[in-house]
Structures are given as structure tokens and as C-alpha cells.
N, C-alpha and C positions, 0 to 999 in steps of 0.2 A: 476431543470433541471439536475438531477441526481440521482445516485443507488447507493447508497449504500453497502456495501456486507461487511459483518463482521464476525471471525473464533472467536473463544472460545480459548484465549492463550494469549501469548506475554511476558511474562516475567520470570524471572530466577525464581530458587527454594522458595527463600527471599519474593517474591509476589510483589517488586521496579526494579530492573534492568529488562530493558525491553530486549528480545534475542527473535530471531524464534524459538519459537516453535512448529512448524508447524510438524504436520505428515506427512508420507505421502501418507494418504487418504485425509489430509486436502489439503496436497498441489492439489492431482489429483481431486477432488472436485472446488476447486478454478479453475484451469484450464479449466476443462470441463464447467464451468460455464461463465469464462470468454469469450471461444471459443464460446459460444451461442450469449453472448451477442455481441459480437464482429459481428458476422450474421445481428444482428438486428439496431444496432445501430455502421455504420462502421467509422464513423467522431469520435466518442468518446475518450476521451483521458481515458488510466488508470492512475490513477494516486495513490498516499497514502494520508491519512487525514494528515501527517505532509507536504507535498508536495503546502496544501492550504494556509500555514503560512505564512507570511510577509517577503518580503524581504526586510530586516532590513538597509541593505548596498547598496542598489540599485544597485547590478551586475546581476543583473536576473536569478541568481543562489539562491535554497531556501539550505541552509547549516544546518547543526545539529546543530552548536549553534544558529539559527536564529527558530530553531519549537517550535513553540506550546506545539505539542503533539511528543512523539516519536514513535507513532503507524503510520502504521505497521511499527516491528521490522526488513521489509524490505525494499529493494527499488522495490518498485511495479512496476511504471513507467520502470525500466530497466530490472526488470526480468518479463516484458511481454510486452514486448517492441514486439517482433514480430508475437504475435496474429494479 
């Protein structure tokens, strides 16, 4: 009960530290895809794969040392929070 949507990046020059690096064709890609899906599906939450990790400390907050993954190398949920 979900979509997926994955960019080709995410981390520093090293090929280990993970950083945005998003273009920004990727970023206006990702938006106008978002902005679609957001039409069709308006209850949906966005959210990032690190976003679905445990809350370890049970404050209902999911924190960087509590993920999984550190993908995406941003906060999804807040930078598309107003779609």
C-alpha cells in the first residue's frame, strides 16, 4: 500500500557519506511527480525510507540515530510537507 519513488544519488564523493545530491532537474522531477501523485492519492502521507524505522525510545519521534537507512539524504516528509 505504497509507491515508491527512487533518484539516482545520495551520497558524498567517497561513495559512504550519504548528502543531497539532488540536481535540480532531479529535485523539479521529483516535485512535479509528487504534485501528480498528490491529485490522485490526497490522504497519502510522503514520507523517506529512513522515516519507516523504529522508534527505538518510544517518543514518536523517528531521530538519525534511531534509522535504518539514511536514505533519502533528506527530510522528505518536511520538504514536501505542503504539496
Amino acid at each position: 500500500h505504497s509507491i515508491g519513488i527512487s533518484y539516482v544519488g545520495g551520497y558524498d564523493t567517497d561513495g559512504k557519506t550519504p548528502r543531497d545530491t539532488r540536481t535540480e532537474e532531479q529535485r523539479a522531477s521529483m516535485l512535479s511527480l509528487l504534485v501528480d501523485l498528490r491529485k490522485m492519492y490526497p490522504s497519502a502521507k510522503i514520507i523517506g525510507h529512513r522515516d519507516t524505522s523504529p522508534d527505538k525510545n518510544g517518543n514518536h519521534l523517528i531521530e538519525s540515530w534511531e534509522w535504518v537507512k539514511a536514505c533519502p539524504c533528506f527530510d522528505a516528509a518536511k520538504e514536501y510537507r505542503r504539496i
